[in-house]
C-alpha positions as CSV (number, residue, x, y, z in Angstrom):
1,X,-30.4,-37.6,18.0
2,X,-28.9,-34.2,19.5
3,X,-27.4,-33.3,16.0
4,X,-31.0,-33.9,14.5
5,X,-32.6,-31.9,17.1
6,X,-30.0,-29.0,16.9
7,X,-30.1,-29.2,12.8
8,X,-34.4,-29.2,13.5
9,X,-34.1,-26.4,15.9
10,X,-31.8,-24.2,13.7
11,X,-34.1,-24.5,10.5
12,X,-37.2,-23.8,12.7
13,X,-35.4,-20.4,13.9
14,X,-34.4,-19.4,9.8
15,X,-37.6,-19.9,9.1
16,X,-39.0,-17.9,11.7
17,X,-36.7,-15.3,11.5
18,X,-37.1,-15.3,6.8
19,X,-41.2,-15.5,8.2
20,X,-40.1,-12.2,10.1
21,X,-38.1,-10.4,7.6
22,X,-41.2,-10.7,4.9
23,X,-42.9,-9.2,7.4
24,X,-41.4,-6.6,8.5
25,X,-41.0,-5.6,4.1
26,X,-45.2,-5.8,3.7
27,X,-47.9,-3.7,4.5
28,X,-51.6,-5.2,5.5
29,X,-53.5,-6.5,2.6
30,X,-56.6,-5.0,4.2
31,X,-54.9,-2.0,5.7
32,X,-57.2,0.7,3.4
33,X,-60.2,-0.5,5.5
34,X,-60.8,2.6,7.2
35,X,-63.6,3.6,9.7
36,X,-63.9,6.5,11.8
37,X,-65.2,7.3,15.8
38,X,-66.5,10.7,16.8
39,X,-66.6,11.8,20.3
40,X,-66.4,15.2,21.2
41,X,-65.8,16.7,18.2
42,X,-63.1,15.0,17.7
43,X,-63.0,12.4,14.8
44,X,-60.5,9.6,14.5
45,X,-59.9,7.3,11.5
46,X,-58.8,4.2,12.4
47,X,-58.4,0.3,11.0
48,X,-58.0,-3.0,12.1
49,X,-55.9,-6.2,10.9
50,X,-55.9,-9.4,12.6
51,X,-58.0,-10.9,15.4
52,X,-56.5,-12.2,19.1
53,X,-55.7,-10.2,21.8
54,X,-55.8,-6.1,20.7
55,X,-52.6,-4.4,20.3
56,X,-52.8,-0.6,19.9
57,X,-49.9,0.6,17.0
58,X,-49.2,4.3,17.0
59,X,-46.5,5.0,14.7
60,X,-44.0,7.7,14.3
61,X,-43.5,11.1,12.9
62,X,-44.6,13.5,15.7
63,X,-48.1,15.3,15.1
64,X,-47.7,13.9,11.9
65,X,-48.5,10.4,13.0
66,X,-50.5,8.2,11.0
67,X,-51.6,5.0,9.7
68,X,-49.5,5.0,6.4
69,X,-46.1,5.7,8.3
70,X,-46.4,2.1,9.6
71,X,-45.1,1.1,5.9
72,X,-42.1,2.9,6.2
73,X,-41.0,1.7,9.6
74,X,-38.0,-0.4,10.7
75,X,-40.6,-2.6,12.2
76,X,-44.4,-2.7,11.0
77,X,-46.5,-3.8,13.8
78,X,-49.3,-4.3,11.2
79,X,-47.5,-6.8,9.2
80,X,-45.5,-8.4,11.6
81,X,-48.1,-9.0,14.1
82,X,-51.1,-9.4,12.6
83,X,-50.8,-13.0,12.1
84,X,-51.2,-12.9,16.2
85,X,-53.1,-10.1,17.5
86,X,-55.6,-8.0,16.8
87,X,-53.4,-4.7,15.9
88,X,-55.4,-0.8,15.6
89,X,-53.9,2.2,13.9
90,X,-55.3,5.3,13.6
91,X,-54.3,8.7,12.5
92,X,-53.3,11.5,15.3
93,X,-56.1,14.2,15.3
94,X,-55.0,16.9,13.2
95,X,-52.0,15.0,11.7
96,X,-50.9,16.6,8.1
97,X,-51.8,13.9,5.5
98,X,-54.1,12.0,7.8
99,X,-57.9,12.2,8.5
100,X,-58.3,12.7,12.1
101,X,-59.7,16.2,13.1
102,X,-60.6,17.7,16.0
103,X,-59.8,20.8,18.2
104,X,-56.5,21.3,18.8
105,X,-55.8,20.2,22.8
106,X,-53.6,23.6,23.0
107,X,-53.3,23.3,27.1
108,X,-53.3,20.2,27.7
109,X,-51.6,18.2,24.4
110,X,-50.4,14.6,25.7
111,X,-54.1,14.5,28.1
112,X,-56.4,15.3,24.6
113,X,-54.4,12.6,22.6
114,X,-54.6,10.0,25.2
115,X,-58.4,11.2,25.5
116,X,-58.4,10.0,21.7
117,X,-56.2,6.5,22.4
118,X,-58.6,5.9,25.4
119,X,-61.8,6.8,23.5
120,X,-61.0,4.6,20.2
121,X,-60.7,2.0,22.8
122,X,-63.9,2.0,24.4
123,X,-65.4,2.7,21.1
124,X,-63.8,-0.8,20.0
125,X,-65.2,-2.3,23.5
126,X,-61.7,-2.8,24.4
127,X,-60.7,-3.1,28.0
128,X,-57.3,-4.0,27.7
129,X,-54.7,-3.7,25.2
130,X,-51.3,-4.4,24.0
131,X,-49.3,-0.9,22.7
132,X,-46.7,0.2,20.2
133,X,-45.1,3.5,20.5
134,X,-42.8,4.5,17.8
135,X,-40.7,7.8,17.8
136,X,-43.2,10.6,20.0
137,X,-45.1,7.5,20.0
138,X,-43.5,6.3,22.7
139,X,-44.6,9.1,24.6
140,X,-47.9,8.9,23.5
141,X,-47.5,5.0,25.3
142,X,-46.0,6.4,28.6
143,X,-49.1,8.9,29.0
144,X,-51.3,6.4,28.4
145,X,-50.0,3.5,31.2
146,X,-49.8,6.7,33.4
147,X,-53.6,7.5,32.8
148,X,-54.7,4.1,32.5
149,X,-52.4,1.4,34.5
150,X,-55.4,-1.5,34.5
151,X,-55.4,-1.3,31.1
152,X,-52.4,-1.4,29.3
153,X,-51.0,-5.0,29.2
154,X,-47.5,-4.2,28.3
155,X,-45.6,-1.8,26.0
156,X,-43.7,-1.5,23.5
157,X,-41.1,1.7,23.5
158,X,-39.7,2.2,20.1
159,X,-37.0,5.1,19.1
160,X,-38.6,7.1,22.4
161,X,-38.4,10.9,21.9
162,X,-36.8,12.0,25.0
163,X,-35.0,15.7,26.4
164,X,-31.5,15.9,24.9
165,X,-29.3,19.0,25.9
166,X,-27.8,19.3,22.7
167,X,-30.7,19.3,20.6
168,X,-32.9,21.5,23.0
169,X,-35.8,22.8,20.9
170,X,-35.8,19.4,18.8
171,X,-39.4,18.2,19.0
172,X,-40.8,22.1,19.8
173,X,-39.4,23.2,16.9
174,X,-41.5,20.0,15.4
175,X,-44.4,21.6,16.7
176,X,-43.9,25.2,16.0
177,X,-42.0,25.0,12.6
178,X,-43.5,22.2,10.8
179,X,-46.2,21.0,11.7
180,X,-48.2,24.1,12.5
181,X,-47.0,26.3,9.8
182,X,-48.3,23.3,7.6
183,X,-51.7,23.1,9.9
184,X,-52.2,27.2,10.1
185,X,-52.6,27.1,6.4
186,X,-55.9,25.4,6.2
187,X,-56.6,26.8,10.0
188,X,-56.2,30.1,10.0
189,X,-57.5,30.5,13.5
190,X,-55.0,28.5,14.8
191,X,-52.3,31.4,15.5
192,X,-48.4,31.5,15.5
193,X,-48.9,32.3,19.8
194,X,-51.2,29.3,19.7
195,X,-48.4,26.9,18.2
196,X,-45.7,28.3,21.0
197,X,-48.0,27.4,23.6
198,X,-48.7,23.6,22.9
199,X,-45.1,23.4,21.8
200,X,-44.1,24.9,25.2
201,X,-47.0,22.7,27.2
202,X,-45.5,19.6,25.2
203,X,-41.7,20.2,25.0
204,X,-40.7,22.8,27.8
205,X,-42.4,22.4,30.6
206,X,-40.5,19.9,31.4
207,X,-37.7,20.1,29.1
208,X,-36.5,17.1,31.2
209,X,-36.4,12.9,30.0
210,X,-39.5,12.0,28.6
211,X,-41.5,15.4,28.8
212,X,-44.5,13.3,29.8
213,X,-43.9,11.4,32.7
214,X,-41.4,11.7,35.8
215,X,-38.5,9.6,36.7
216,X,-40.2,8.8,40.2
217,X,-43.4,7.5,37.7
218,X,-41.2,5.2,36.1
219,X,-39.9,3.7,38.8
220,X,-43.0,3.0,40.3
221,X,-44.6,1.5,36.8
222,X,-45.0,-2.2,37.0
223,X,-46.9,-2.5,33.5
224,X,-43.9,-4.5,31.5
225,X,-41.9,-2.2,28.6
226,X,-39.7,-3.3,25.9
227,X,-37.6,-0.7,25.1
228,X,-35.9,-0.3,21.1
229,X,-33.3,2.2,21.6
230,X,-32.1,4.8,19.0
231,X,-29.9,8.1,18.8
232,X,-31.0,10.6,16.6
233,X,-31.6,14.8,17.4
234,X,-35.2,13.6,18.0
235,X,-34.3,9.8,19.5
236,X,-33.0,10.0,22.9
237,X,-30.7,7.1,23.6
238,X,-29.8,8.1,27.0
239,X,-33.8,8.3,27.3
240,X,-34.1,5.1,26.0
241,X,-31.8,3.2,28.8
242,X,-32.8,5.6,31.5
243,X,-36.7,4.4,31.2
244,X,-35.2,0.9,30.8
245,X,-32.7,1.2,33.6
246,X,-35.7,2.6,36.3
247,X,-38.3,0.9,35.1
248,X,-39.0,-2.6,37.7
249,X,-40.3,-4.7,34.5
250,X,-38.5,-2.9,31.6
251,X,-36.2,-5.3,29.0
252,X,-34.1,-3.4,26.3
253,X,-32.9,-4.3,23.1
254,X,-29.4,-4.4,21.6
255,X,-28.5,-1.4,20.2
256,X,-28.5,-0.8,17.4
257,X,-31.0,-3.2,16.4
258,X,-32.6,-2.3,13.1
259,X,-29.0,-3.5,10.8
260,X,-28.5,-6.0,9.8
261,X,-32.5,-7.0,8.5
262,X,-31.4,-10.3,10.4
263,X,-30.9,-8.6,13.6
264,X,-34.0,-6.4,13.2
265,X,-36.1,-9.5,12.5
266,X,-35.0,-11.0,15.2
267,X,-35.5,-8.3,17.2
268,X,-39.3,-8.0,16.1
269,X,-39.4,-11.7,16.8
270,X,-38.2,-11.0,20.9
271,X,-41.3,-8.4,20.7
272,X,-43.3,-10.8,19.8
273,X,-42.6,-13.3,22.0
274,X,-42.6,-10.1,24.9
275,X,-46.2,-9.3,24.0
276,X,-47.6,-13.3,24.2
277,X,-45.8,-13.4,27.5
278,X,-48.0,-10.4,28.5
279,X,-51.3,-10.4,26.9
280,X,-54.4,-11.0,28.7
């Protein structure tokens, strides 16, 4: 009867872990269902898959984050998940290729954006959420349980951006060389002095771990974090296991985790089981 059970239990985990991996390959069916929230004058495009508890997804690439990066992530929240939570995306205001706009939050960058996480969230009559942060992302997450502790569930830290000596001017240089030069061409207003100072108010002050939160923050945090650790000039690993390390209800992944596809599924599968643990 054992040997049943084990052979039962083993085929019910390859089947959850195949269920995974398709996943993790598709995009949403529906994901092209776009809608949009003003506030502010600040407009945010946005879309929805899935119903059950909500579960914010912000993806990667910097101030270029938005919805269609999901596709081409190691793990797509929006197809993984959507099978057991209600999961939003939305486009960063401003983000090249996207269709968010707004004024640019020049002196105060991480407070504007998690104006715009906040706002989509009382637009959606959303008390409290679930949240993904991929790449800056991540940061984007921290800010967020910083500003709003009663209302994020638990979070998900993916890849976190974080200070890395060697790569000093990493993400500034994100903001300053690429993603304003592309945004200064249709923005003309927007000037070269008004990239260095959200870059700086971003990236240098503190050029120190996350850049958005203190170490004495995270210590204190008791909103739960999964942390998926990477190393890359943007990718802080040492970051990564720092926030994991300090934070009272952090678990981290194996790294690395995103080879082989059966070690990355199963990876999204401990996420998933992290965020039913946590929601509500």
């Amino acid at each position: 009867m054992d040997k049943v059970r084990d052979v039962l239990t083993a085929a019910a985990t390859t089947a959850a872990v195949t269920a995974a991996q398709s996943a993790l390959a598709q995009a949403p069916a529906d994901a092209t269902r776009y809608a949009f929230y003003e506030k502010n004058g600040v407009r945010i495009r946005y879309t929805e898959v899935g119903s059950g508890f909500p579960l914010l997804a912000l993806p990667g690439l910097g101030l270029n984050s938005r919805i269609s990066v999901w596709q081409n992530a190691a793990v797509n929240p929006m197809a993984a998940y959507k099978n057991d939570f209600r999961v939003i995306a939305m486009d960063t205001r401003n983000a090249i290729g996207g269709e968010s706009t707004g004024p640019v939050p020049i002196n105060d960058p991480w407070g504007g954006f998690a104006d715009d996480h906040l706002g989509l969230m009382d637009h959606l009559g959303i008390k409290k959420f679930l949240v993904w942060g991929n790449c800056m992302s991540a940061l984007f997450a921290l800010k967020l349980m910083e500003r709003a502790p009663d209302r994020v569930a638990a979070a998900v830290l993916s890849q976190p951006v974080g200070y890395q000596p060697e790569f000093p001017d990493q993400m500034y240089n994100h903001v300053v060389k690429t993603w304003a030069v592309e945004y200064r061409k249709t923005h003309p207003a927007f000037t070269e002095a008004d990239a260095e100072k959200m870059g700086t108010n971003m990236f240098r002050s503190p050029a120190d771990f996350t850049h958005v939160v203190s170490r004495e923050w995270v210590k204190n945090c008791q909103i739960p974090m999964f942390v998926l650790p990477d190393q890359t000039p943007a990718h802080s690993f040492k970051t990564a296991i720092e926030i994991a390390s300090l934070a009272p209800n952090a678990s981290v992944s194996v790294y690395p985790w995103m080879q082989p596809p059966e070690l990355r599924a199963r990876t999204a599968e401990r996420v998933r089981a992290f965020y039913k643990a946590h929601q509500g």
